[in-house]
TORTI-44998 format. One record per atom (N, C-alpha, C): residue in three letters; atom name; y, x, z. Coordinates in steps of 0.05 Angstrom, whole numbers. Atoms other than C-alpha are relative to their C-alpha. Layout:
! TORTI-44998
- res, atom, Y, X, Z
- ALA, CA, Y, X, Z
...
//
This chain:
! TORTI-44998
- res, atom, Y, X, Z
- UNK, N, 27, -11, -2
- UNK, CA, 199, 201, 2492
- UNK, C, -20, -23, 0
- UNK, N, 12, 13, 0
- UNK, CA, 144, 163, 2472
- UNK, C, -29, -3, 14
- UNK, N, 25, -10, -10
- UNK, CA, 89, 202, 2504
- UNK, C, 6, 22, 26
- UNK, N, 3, -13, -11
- UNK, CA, 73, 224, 2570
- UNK, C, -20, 19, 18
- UNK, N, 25, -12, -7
- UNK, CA, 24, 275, 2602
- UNK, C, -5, -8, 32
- UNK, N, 12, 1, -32
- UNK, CA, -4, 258, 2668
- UNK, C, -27, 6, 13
- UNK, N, 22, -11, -14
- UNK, CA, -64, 277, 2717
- UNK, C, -15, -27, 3
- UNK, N, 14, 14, -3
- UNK, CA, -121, 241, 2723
- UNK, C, -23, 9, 15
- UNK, N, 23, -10, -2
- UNK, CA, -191, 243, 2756
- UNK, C, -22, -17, -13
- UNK, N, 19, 9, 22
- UNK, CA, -249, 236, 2701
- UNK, C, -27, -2, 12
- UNK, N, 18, 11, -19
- UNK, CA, -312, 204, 2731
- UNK, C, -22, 1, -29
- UNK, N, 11, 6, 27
- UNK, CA, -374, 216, 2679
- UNK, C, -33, 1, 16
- UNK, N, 19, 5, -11
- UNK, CA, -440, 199, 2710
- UNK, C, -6, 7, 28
- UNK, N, -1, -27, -39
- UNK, CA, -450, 251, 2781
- UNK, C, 22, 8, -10
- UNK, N, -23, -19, 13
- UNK, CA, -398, 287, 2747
- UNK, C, 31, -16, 14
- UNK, N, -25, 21, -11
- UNK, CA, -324, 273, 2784
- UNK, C, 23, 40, -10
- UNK, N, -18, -17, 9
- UNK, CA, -264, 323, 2754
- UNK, C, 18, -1, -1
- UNK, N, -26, 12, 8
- UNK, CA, -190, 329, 2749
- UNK, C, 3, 7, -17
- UNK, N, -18, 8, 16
- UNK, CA, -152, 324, 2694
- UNK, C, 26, -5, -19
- UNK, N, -32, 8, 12
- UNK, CA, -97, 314, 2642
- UNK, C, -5, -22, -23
- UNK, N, 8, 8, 31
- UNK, CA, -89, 270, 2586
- UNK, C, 37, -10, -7
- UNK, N, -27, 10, 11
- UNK, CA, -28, 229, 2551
- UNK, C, -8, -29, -2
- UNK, N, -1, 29, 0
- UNK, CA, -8, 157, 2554
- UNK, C, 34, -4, -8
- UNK, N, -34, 11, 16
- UNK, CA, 49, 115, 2519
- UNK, C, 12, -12, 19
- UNK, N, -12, 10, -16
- UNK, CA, 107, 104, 2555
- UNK, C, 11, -35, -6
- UNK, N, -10, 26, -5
- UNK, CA, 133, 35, 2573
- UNK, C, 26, 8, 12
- UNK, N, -24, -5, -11
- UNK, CA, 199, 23, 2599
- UNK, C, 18, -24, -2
- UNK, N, -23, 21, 5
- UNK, CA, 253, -34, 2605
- UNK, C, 12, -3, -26
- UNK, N, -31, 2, 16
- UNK, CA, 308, -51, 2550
- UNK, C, 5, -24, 2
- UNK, N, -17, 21, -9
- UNK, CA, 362, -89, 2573
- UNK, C, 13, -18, -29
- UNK, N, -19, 4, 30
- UNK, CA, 394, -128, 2511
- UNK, C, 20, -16, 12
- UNK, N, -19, 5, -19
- UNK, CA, 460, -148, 2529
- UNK, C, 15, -10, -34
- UNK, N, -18, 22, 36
- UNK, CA, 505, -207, 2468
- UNK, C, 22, 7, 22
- UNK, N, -28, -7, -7
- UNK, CA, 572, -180, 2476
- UNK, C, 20, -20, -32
- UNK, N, -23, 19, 15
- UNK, CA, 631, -228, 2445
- UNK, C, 26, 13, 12
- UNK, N, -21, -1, -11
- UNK, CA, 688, -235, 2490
- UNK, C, -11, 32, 21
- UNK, N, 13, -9, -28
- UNK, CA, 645, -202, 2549
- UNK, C, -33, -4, -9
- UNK, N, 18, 4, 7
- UNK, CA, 580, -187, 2553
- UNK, C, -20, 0, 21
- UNK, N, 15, 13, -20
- UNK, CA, 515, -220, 2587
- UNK, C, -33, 9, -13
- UNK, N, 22, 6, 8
- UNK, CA, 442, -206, 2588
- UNK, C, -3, -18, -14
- UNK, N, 13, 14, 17
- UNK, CA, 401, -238, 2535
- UNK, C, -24, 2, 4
- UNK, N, 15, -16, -8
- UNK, CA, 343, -202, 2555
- UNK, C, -18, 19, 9
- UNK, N, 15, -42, -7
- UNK, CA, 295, -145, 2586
- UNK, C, -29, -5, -14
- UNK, N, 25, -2, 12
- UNK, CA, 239, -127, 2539
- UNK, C, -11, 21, 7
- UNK, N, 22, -29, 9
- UNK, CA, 179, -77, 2555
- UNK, C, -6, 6, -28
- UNK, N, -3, -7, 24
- UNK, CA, 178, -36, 2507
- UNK, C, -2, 29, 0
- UNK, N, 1, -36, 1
- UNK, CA, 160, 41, 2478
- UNK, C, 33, 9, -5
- UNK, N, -24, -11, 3
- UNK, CA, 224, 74, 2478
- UNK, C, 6, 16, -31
- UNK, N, 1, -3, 37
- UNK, CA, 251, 87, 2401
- UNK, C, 5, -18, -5
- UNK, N, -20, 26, 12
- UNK, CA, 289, 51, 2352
- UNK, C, -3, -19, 11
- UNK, N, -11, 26, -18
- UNK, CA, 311, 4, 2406
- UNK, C, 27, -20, -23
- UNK, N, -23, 19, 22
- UNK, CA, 370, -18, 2349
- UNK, C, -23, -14, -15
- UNK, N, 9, 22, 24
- UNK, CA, 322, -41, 2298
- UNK, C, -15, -30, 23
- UNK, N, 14, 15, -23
- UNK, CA, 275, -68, 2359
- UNK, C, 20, -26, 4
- UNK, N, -17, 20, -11
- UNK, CA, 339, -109, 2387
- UNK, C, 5, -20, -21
- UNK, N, -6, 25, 26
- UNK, CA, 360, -136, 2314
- UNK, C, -13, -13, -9
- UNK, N, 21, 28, 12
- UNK, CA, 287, -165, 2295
- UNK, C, 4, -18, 32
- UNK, N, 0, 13, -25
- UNK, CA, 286, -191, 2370
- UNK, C, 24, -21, -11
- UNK, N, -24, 30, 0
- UNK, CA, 354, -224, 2361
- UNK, C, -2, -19, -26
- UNK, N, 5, 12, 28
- UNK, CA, 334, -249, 2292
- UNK, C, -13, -17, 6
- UNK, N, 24, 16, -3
- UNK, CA, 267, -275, 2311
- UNK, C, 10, -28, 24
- UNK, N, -1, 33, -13
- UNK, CA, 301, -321, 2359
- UNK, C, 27, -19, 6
- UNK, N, -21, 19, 22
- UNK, CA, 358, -345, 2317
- UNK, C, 33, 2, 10
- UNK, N, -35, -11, -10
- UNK, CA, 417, -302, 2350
- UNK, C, 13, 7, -21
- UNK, N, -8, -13, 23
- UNK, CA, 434, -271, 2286
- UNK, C, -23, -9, -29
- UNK, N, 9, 9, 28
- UNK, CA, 421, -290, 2207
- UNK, C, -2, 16, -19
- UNK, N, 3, -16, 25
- UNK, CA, 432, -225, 2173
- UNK, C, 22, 23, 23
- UNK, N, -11, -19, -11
- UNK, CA, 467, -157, 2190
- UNK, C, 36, -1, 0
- UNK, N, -37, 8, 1
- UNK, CA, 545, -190, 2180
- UNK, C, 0, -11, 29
- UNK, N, -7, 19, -29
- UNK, CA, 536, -233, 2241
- UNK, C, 1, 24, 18
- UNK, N, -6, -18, -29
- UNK, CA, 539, -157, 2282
- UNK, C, 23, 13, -4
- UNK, N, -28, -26, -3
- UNK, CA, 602, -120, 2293
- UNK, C, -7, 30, -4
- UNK, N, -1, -30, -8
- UNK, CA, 574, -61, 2329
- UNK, C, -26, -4, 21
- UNK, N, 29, -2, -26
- UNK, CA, 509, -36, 2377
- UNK, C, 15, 16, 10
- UNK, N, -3, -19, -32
- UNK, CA, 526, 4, 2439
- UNK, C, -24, 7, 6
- UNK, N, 22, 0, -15
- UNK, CA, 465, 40, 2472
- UNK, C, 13, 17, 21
- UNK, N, -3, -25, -18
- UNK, CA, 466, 74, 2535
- UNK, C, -28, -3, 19
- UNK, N, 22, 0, -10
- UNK, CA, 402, 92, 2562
- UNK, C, -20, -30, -3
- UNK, N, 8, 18, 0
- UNK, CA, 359, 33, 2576
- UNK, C, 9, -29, -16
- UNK, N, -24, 25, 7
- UNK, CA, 416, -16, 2559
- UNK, C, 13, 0, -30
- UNK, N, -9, 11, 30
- UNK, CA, 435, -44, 2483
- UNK, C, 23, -30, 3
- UNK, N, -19, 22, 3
- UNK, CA, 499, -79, 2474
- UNK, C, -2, -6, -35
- UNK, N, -7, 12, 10
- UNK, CA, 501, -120, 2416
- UNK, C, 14, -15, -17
- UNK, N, -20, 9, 9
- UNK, CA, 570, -141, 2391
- UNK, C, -6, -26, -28
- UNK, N, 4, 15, 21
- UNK, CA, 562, -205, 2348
- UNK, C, 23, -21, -8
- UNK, N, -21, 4, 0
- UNK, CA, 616, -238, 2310
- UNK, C, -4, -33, 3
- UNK, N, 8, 33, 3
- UNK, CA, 593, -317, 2321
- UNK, C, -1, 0, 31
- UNK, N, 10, 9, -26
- UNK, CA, 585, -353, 2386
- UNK, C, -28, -6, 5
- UNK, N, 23, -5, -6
- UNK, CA, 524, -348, 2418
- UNK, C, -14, -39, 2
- UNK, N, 13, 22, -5
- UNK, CA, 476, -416, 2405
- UNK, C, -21, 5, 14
- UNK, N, 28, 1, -23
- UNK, CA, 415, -405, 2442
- UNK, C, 2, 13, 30
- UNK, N, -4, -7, -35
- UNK, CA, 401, -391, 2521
- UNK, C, -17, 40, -1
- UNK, N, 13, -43, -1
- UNK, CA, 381, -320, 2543
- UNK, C, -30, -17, 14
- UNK, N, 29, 4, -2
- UNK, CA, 317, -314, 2559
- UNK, C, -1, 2, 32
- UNK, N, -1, 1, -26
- UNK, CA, 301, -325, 2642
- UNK, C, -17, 13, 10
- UNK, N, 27, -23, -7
- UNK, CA, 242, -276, 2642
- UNK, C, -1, 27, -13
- UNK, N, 5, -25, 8
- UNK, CA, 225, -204, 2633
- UNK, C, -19, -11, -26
- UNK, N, 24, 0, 21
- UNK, CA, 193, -207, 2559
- UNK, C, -21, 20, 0
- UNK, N, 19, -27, -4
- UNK, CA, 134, -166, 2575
- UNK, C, -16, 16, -26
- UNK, N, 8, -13, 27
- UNK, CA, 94, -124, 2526
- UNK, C, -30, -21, -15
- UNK, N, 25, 13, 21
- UNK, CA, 38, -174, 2505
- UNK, C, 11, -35, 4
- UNK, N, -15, 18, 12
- UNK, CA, 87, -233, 2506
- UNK, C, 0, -20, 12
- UNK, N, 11, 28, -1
- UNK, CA, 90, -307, 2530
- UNK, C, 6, -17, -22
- UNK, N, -4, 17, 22
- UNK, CA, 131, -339, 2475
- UNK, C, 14, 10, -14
- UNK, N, -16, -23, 10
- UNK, CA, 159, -293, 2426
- UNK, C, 19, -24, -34
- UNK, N, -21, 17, 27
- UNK, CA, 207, -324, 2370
- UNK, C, 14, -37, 9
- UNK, N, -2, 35, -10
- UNK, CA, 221, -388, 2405
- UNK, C, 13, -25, -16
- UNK, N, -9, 22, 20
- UNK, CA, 259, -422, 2347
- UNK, C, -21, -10, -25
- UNK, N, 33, 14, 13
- UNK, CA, 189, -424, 2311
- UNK, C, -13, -23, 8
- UNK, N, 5, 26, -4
- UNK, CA, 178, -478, 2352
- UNK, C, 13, -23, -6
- UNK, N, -7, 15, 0
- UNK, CA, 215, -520, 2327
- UNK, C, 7, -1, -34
- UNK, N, 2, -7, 28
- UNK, CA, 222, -502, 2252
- UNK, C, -19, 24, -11
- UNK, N, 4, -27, 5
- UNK, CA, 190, -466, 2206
- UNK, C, 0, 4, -37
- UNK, N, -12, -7, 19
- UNK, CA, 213, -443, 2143
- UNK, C, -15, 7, -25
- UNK, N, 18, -7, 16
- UNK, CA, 176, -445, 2069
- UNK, C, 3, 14, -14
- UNK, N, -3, -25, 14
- UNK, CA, 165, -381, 2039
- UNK, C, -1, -6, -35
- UNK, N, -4, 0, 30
- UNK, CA, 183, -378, 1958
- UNK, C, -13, 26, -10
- UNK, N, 7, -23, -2
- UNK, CA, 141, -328, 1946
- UNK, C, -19, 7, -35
- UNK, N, 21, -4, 22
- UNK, CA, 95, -305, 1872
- UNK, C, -13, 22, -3
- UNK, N, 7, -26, 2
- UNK, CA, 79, -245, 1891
- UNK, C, -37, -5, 6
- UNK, N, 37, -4, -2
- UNK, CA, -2, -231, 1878
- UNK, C, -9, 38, 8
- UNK, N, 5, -29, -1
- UNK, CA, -41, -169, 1906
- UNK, C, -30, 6, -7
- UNK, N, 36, -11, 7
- UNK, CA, -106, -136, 1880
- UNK, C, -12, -4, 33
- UNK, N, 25, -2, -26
- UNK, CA, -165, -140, 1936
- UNK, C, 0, 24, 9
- UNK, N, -2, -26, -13
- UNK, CA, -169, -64, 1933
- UNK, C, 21, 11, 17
- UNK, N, -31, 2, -13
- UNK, CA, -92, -60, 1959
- UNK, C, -4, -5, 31
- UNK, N, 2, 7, -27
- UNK, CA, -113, -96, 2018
- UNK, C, -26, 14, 14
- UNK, N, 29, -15, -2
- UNK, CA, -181, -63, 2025
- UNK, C, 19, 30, 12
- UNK, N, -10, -25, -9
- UNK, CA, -135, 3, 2033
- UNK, C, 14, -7, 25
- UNK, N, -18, -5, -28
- UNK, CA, -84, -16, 2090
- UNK, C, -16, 2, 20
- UNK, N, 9, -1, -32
- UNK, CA, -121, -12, 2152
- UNK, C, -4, 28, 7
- UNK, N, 3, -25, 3
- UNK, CA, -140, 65, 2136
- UNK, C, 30, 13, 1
- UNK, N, -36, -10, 3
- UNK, CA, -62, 79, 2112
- UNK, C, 15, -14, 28
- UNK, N, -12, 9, -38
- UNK, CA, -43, 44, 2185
- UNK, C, -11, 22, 18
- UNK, N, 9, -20, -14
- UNK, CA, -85, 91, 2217
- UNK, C, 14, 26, 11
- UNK, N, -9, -33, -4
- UNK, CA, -69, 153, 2196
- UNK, C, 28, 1, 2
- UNK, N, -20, -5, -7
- UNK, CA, -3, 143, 2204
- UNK, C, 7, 1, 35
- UNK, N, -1, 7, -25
- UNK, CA, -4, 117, 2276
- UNK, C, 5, 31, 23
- UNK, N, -5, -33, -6
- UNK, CA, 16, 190, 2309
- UNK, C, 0, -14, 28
- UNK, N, -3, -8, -27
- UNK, CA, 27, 159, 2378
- UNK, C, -28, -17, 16
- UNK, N, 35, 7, 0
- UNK, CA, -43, 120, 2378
- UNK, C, -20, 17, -1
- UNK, N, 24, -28, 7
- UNK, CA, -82, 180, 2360
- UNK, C, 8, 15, 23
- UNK, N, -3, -15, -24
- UNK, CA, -56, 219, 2423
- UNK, C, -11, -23, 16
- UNK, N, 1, 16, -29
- UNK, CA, -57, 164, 2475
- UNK, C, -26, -26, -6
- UNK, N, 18, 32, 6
- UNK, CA, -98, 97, 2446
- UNK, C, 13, -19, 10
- UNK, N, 3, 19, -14
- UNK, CA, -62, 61, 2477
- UNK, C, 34, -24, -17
- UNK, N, -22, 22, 13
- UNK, CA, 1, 24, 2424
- UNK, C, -12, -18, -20
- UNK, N, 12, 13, 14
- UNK, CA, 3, -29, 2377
- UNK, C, 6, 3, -30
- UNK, N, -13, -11, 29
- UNK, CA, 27, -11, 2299
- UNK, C, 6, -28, -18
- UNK, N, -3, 28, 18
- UNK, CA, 57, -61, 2248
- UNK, C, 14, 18, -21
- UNK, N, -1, -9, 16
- UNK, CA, 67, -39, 2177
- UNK, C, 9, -17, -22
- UNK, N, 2, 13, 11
- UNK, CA, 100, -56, 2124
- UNK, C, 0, 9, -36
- UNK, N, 17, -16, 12
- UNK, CA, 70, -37, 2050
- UNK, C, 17, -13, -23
- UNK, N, -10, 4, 36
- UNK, CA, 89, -54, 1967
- UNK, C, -27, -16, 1
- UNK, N, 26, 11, 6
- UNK, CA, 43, -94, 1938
- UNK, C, -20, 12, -17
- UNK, N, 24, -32, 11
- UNK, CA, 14, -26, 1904
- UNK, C, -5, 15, 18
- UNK, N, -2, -13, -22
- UNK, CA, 6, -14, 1972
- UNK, C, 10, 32, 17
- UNK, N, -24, -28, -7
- UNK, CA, 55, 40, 1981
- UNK, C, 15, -2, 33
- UNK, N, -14, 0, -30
- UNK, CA, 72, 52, 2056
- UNK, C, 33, 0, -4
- UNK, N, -34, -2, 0
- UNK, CA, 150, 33, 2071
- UNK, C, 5, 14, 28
- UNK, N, -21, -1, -31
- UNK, CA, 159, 26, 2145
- UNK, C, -27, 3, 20
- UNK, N, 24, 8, -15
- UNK, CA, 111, 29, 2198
- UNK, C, 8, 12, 35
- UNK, N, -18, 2, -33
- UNK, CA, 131, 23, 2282
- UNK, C, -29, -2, 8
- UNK, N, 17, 3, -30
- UNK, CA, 85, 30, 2348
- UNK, C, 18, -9, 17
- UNK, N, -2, 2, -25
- UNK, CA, 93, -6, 2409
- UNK, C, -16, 0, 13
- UNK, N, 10, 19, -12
- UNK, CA, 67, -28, 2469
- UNK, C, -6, -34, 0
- UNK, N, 0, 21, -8
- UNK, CA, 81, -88, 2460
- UNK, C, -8, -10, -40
- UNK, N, 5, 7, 29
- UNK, CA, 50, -114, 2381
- UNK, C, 25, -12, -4
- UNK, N, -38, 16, 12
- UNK, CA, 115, -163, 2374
- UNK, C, 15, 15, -5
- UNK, N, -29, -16, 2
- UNK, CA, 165, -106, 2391
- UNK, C, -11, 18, -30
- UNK, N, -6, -16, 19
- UNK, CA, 135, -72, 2332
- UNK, C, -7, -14, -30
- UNK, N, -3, 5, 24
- UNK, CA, 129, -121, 2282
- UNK, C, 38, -9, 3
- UNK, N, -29, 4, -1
- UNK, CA, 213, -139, 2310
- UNK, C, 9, 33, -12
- UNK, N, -9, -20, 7
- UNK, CA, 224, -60, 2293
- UNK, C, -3, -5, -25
- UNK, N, -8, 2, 33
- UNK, CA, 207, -67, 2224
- UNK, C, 16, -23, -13
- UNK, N, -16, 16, 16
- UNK, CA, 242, -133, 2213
- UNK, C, 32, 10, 8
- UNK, N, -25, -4, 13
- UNK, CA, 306, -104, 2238
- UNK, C, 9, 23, -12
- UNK, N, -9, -27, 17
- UNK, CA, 296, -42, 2196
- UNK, C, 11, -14, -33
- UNK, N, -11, 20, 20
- UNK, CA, 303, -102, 2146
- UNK, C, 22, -8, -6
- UNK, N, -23, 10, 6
- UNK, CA, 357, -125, 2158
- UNK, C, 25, 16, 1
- UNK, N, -30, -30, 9
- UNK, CA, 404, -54, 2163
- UNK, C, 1, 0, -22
- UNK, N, -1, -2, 29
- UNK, CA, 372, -47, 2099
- UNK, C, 4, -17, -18
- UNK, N, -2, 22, 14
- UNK, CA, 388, -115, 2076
- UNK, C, -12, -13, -23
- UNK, N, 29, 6, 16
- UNK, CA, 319, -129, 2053
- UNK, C, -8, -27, -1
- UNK, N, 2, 26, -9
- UNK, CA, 313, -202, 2074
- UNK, C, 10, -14, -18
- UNK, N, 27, 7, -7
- UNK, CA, 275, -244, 2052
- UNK, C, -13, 27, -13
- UNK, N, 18, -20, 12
- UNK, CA, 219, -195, 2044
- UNK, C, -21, -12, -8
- UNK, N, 16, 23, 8
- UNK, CA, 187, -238, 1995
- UNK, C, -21, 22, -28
- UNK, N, 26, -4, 16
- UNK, CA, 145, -183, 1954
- UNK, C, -16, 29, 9
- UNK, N, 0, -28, -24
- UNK, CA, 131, -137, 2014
- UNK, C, -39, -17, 13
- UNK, N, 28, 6, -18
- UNK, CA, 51, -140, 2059
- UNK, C, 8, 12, 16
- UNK, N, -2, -3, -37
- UNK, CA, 55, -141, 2136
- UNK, C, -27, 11, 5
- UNK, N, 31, 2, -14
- UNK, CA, -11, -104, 2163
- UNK, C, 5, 9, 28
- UNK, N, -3, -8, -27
- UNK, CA, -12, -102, 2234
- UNK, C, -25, 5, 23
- UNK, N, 16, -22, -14
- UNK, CA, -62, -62, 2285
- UNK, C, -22, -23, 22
- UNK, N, 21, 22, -7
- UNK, CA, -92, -124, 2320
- UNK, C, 4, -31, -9
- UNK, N, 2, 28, 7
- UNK, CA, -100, -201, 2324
- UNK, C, 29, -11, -9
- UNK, N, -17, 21, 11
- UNK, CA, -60, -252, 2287
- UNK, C, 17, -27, 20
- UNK, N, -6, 15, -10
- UNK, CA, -28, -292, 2334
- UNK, C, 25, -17, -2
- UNK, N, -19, 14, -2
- UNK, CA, 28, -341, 2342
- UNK, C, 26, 13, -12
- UNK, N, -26, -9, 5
- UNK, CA, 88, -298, 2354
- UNK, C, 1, 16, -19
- UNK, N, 4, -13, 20
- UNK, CA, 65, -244, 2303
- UNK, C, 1, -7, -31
- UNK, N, -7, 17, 34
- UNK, CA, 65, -299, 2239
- UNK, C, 22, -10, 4
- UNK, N, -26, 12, -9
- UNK, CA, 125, -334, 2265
- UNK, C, 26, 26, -6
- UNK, N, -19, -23, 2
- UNK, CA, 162, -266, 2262
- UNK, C, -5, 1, -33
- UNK, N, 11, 6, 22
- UNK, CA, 127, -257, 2192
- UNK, C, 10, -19, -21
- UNK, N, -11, 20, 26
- UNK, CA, 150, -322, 2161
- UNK, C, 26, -1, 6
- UNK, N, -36, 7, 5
- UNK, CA, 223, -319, 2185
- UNK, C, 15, 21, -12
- UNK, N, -7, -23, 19
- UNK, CA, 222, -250, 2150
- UNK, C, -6, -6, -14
- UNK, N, 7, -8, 32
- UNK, CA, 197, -279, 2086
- UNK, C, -21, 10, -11
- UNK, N, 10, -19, 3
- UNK, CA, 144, -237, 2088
- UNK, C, -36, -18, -13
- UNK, N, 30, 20, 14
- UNK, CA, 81, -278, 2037
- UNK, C, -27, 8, 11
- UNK, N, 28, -8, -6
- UNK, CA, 21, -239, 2062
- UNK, C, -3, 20, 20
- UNK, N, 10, -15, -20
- UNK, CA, 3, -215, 2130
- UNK, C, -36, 0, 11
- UNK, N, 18, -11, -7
- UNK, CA, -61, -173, 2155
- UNK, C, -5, 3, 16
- UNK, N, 1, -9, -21
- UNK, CA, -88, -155, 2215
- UNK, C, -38, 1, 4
- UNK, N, 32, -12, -8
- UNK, CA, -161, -117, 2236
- UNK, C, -15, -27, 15
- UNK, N, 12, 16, -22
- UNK, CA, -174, -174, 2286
- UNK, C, 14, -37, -21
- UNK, N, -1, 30, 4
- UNK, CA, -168, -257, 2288
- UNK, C, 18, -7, 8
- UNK, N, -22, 14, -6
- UNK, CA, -119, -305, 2283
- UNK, C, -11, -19, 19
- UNK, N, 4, 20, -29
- UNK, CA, -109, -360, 2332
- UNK, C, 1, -28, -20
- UNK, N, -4, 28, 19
- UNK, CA, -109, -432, 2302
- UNK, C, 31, -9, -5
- UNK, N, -37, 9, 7
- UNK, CA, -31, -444, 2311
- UNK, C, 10, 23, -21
- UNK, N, -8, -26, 15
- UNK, CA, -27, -376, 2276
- UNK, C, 1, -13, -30
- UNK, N, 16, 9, 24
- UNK, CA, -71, -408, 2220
- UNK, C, 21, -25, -18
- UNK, N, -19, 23, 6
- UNK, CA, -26, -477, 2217
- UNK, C, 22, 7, -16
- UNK, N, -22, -7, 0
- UNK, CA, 38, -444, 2219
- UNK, C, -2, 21, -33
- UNK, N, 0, -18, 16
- UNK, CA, 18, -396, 2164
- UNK, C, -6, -19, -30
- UNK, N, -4, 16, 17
- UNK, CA, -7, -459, 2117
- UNK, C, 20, -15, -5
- UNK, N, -29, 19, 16
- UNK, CA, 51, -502, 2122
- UNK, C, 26, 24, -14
- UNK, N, -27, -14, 1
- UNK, CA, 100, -436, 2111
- UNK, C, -16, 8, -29
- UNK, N, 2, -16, 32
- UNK, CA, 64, -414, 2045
- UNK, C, -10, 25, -2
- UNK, N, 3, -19, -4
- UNK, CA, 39, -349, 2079
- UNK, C, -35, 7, -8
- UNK, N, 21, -4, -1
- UNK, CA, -27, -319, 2061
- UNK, C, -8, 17, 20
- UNK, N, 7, -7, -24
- UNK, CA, -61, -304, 2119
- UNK, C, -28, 17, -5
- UNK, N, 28, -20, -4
- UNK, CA, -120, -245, 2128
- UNK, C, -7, 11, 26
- UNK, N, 12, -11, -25
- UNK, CA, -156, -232, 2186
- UNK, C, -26, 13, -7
- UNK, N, 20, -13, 3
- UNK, CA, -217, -185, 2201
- UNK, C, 0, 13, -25
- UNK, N, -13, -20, 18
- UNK, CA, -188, -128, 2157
- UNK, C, -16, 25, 7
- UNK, N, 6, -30, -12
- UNK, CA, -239, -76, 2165
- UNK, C, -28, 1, -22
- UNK, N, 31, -13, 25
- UNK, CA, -283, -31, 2113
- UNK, C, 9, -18, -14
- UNK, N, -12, 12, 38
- UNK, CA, -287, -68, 2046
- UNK, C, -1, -34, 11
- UNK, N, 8, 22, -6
- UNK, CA, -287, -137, 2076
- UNK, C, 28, -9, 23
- UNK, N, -19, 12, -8
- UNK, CA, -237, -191, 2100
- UNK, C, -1, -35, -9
- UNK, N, 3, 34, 4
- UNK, CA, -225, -270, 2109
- UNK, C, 28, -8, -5
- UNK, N, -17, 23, 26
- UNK, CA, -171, -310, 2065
- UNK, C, 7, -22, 17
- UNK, N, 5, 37, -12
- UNK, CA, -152, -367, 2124
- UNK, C, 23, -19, -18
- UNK, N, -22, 14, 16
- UNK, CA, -91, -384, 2079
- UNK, C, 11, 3, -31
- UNK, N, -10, -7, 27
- UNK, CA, -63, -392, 2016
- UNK, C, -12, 27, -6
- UNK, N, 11, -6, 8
- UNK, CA, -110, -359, 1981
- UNK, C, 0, 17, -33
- UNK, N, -8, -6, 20
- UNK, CA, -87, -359, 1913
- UNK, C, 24, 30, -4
- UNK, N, -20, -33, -3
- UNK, CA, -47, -292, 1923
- UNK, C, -15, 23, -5
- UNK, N, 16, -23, -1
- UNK, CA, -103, -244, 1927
- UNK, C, -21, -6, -30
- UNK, N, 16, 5, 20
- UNK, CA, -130, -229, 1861
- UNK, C, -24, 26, -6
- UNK, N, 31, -12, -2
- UNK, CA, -204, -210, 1850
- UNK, C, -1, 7, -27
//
C-alpha cells in the first residue's frame, strides 16, 4: 500500500476543523546479500512497491552487482529482500539507515565514473513535453503531494517506465533495476526526467545506467554539473513550461 488515509485537524484562519486526508507511506526495507548465508547490506526508507527492482538499481548503483547474471534468486518477505548473488561480495554494507532524501547514495561514484558512448540527439519539443507526461502519470502525487517520480522516456518521448518514492534516489534505483530484468543496460538512447533537483546521487545513478540525457523541474548542484561533464551526460535543469538550461553537453539537443 502506497497510500494511507489519516485524521487531521485543518487550521484556516479563525477557522479550526477535523479532518481526513491521504499521505504516502514510508516504511523500512531490509536488503539482506545472501551467498553462503545471509547478512544485512542495508535498511532503506522507502514507499512500499517494486522493492525487487528498487533493491537491484540499489545494489547496482553501489557496485554489488554488474548485470542480472550476477543474481541467482530474490526472496521477499514482508519488509525483508534477500538477494541471492552468485559472486563474493566486494564492498562493505552500509552502517546507516539510508533514509529517504539520502546522505551518499551510489558510493562507488566516488571514486569512478564511467564515459557514456552515447549519439543519441533529441528535438527541444521532446523535452519541452516531459515534465507534463511526468505529471499526469504520477497517481500517488496527485492524491497525497507528497513523493518523488523518475521517468524514463524514448527519445520521441514515449513514456517507458515511470516509479514514485519517498525517497527521489529509490525511484530513479526502481527504474534502473527495471533495466536490468529487462536487460536494457546501458540505456544509451533512453531520457531520465525526474520530479525535482539534480543532484549528486541522482546523475551518478544516471551515468552508471548509461543513461545520455537527464532532466529535472528544479537545479543541479555543481558536483552534479562536473560529474555530468566529464561522463558525457547532457544535463537539463529548470524543466518547466517551454523553457530550460543546457548545463552540459549541449550538443544533443537539437533546435
Amino acid at each position: 500500500m502506497q497510500v494511507r488515509r489519516i485524521k487531521l485537524t485543518r487550521i484556516k484562519e479563525k477557522e479550526e476543523y477535523n479532518d481526513e486526508d491521504f499521505v504516502a507511506v514510508e516504511e523500512p526495507l531490509q536488503i539482506r546479500i545472501c551467498n553462503k548465508s545471509c547478512d544485512t547490506f542495508a535498511v532503506i526508507m522507502r514507499t512500499p512497491g517494486n522493492d525487487k527492482e528498487l533493491s537491484l538499481g540499489f545494489l547496482y548503483s553501489e557496485g554489488v552487482i554488474d548485470s542480472i547474471e550476477d543474481v541467482k534468486n530474490i526472496d521477499q518477505r514482508g519488509n525483508t529482500i534477500d538477494v541471492w548473488i552468485s559472486k563474493p561480495l566486494k564492498v562493505k554494507t552500509r552502517d546507516l539507515i539510508v533514509n529517504s532524501s539520502c546522505g551518499v547514495c551510489g558510493r562507488a561514484f566516488l571514486y569512478t565514473i564511467d564515459i557514456i558512448k552515447s549519439e543519441t540527439k533529441v528535438k527541444k519539443e521532446v523535452i519541452f513535453s516531459l515534465p507534463e507526461k511526468l505529471k499526469e502519470r504520477q497517481n500517488v502525487f496527485n492524491i497525497t503531494g507528497g513523493l518523488h517520480a523518475s521517468a524514463l522516456f524514448t527519445i520521441d518521448g514515449e513514456l517507458i517506465y515511470l516509479y514514485e518514492d519517498v525517497g527521489r534516489h529509490n525511484a530513479v534505483d526502481k527504474i534502473i533495476g527495471r533495466l536490468i530484468l529487462e536487460k536494457k543496460l546501458p540505456a544509451s538512447s533512453y531520457i531520465m526526467q525526474v520530479s525535482g533537483r539534480l543532484g549528486y546521487e541522482i546523475v551518478s545513478k544516471g551515468i552508471k545506467a548509461g543513461i545520455p540525457i537527464i532532466c529535472g523541474i528544479s537545479a543541479p548542484t555543481s558536483l552534479a554539473i562536473e560529474m555530468a561533464e566529464e561522463a558525457g551526460v547532457t544535463l537539463i535543469g529548470f524543466l518547466r513550461g517551454r523553457s530550460f538550461n543546457i548545463y552540459t553537453h549541449r550538443e544533443r539537443i537539437v533546435f
